[in-house]
Phi, psi and omega in degrees: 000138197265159163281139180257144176296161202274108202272131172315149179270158144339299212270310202306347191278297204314304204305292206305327165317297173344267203288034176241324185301314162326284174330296194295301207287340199274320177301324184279309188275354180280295165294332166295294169285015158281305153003264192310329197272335170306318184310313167308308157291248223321327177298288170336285175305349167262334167270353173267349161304327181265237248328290164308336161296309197283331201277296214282005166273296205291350194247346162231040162297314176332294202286321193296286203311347187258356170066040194267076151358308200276308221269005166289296188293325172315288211286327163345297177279355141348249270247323179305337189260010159235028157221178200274064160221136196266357181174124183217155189208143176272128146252169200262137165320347156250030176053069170244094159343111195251309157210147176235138161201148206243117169319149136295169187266065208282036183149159190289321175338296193254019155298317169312279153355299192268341170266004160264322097042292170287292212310297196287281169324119171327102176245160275332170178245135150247150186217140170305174136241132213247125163226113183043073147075006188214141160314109194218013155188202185203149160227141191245138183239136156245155204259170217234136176253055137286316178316293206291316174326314175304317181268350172295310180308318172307282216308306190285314148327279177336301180293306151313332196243346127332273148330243178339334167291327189283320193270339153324264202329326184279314185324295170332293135334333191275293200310297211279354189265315183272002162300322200275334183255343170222015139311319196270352169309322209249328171280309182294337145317329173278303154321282187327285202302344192270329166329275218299306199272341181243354165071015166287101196248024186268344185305185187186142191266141178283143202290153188245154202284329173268102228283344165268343181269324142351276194306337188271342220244330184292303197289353166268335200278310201263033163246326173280308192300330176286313172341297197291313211278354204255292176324315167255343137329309205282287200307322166302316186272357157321285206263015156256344165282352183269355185250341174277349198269334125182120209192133147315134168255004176273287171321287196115342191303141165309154143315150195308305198309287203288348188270353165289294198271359135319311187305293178297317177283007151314284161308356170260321168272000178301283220288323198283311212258319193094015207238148157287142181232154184206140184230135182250126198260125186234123173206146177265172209273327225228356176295356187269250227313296169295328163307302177323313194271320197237353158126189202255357195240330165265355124349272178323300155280005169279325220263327168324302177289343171293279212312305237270301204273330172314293172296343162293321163314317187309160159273168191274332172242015162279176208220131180252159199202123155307145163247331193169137174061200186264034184261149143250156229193111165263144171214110201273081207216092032263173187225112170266340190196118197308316146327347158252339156316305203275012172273311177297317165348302200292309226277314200268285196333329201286315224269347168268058170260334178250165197259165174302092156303113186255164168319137170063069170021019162291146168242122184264163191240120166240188169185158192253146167244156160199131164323077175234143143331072171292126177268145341259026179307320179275349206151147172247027196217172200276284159328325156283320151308333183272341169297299220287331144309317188298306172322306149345283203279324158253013158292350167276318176330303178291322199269316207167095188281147176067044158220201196208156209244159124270110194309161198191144219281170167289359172253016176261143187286162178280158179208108174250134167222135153273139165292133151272000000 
């Protein structure tokens, strides 16, 4: 497996750029005026070599002309050992050595010195010596690189001490330019990841001091807004189709489909637990006959106000279901005592005793039989309690519409209670 390389962040690409530019320019303007300035010096050192050459002619023509030795070389080293000269000699008119004098050598400095010297510097210079107008010796100077060593060393300090300033400084900058492109780079990376991988589309990238990166953080906040705005359309119409899917749309009561699988995690946790379930099987006695007589809209509302008064009965986590038509489905879960089913029975029978107002201000009289079931006396499936309800409820049906039956094994007498 090859590794993959590690991609430069934004700020490490901006800074180095920043400090290789900083670095190039500072280096570059550095040598160029070390340049120009050795070229100023060596004009300068050169023109003070012939200047020194004009002092030491007026000062040792005396001695040439009188051919005085001693007194050439005085003043020759007079005037050669306080100025920037590595060697000067005096000649005679027939180029005879009249005096000669020599730097001494102290040192690796001046070896440094006098070869920087041959290297920049006109090496020797000669000027004639002149009496009344006739030649009458020459003087040779070669000139001393202590001056120039000094502006190189200088020179090179500067750039070092330049140089490291120039890279504060560009760092420094570099740090305050990229705080302004990526910081606002790093909230909007942070928006962005949590959008795509966590659906958090309420965050918002914050405004930026930089009017394109601004502008880009507006049109992504107004892109997450539509998004977010997209995002709870789809999810309303998720859960108003998953609530028609299952629901009465007449009731509003759930459906056989959801009132089933209530059913099977009921019954998983009963068996887990040890507990009782009880499912109450419900039809009304008198709907064919009202529908008949007064129509499918006064139907519709008898079975709205049966759902309606049913659920009223209930407990907060039970749970009541259209299966269909006038049938209804109670599920009771836990049943601490078959006497709280069949209490609730009592209770929803009581509750058809006033009549229905239907379209066109008639009032109808209905009344419920029912049926219930015990997990697990009666059955251990989802399927077997609703037969074992269905059965129920209509043997209350046969004996006496508007009671209610408790199932009972096949070697048990039937036991139907009634309102009297």
């Amino acid at each position: 497996m090859t590794a993959v390389k590690a991609r430069p962040t934004l700020r490490s690409v901006i800074g180095r750029g920043h400090l290789i530019l900083a670095l190039v320019a500072v280096t570059l303007a550095s040598v160029s005026l070390t340049l120009l300035g050795v070229l100023a010096l060596r004009v300068y050192a050169e023109h003070n070599l012939h200047l020194i050459a004009r002092s030491i002619n007026y000062t040792v023509e005396a001695a040439v002309v009188f051919n005085d030795r001693a007194a050439a070389t005085e003043a020759l080293s007079l005037i050669a050992s306080t100025e920037e000269v590595a060697e000067a000699q005096v000649l005679d008119a027939n180029g005879k050595s009249l005096a000669n004098w020599e730097r001494p050598e102290t040192g690796m400095l001046s070896r440094l010195e006098l070869a920087l010297a041959h290297t920049l510097l006109e090496q020797p210079i000669s000027q004639p010596i002149l009496h009344q107008g006739r030649t009458i010796g020459s003087i040779h100077l070669s000139g001393h690189g202590g001056s120039l060593l000094r502006f190189l060393l200088s020179g090179l300090a500067g750039i070092l001490v330049c140089t490291a300033l120039s890279a504060w400084v560009a760092l420094h900058l570099a740090r305050r330019l990229l705080r302004g492109i990526t910081e606002p780079l790093q909230s909007l990376a942070a928006v962005a990841h949590a959008a795509r991988s966590e659906r958090d589309f309420n965050r918002r990238v914050p405004p930026a001091r930089i009017a394109e990166l601004d502008s880009l953080g507006s049109d992504f906040n107004a892109l997450l807004g539509e998004m977010q705005a997209w995002q709870n359309h789809l999810q309303s119409e998720n859960e108003t189709l998953a609530h028609q899917a299952n629901h009465d749309s007449l009731t509003g009561l759930p459906n056989r489909a959801f009132f089933e699988g209530r059913l099977i995690r009921a019954l998983r946790s009963a068996a887990k637990l040890d507990e009782k379930v009880a499912v109450l099987f419900l039809d009304s006695d008198r709907f064919k006959e009202i529908n008949d007589s007064f129509g499918h809209a006064a139907g519709d509302a008898v079975l709205v106000a049966v759902a309606n008064r049913v659920r009223a009965q209930l407990r907060e986590d039970d749970l009541v279901a259209r299966l269909g038509g006038d049938e209804f489905a109670i599920l009771l879960a836990p049943l601490h005592t078959v006497e709280d089913a069949q209490g609730i029975a009592d209770k929803i029978i009581a509750s058809m005793d006033l009549p229905i107002v239907v379209p066109g201000d008639a009032q109808v009289l209905t009344s419920l039989s029912i049926g219930i079931a015990i997990y697990p006396d009666h059955g251990a499936t989802p399927g077997a309690l609703l037969n074992a309800a269905d059965t129920a409820m209509y043997q209350a049906k046969r004996f006496f519409q508007g009671g209610h039956q408790t199932a009972e094994s096949e070697h048990s007498a039937v036991n139907v209670q009634h309102r009297s």
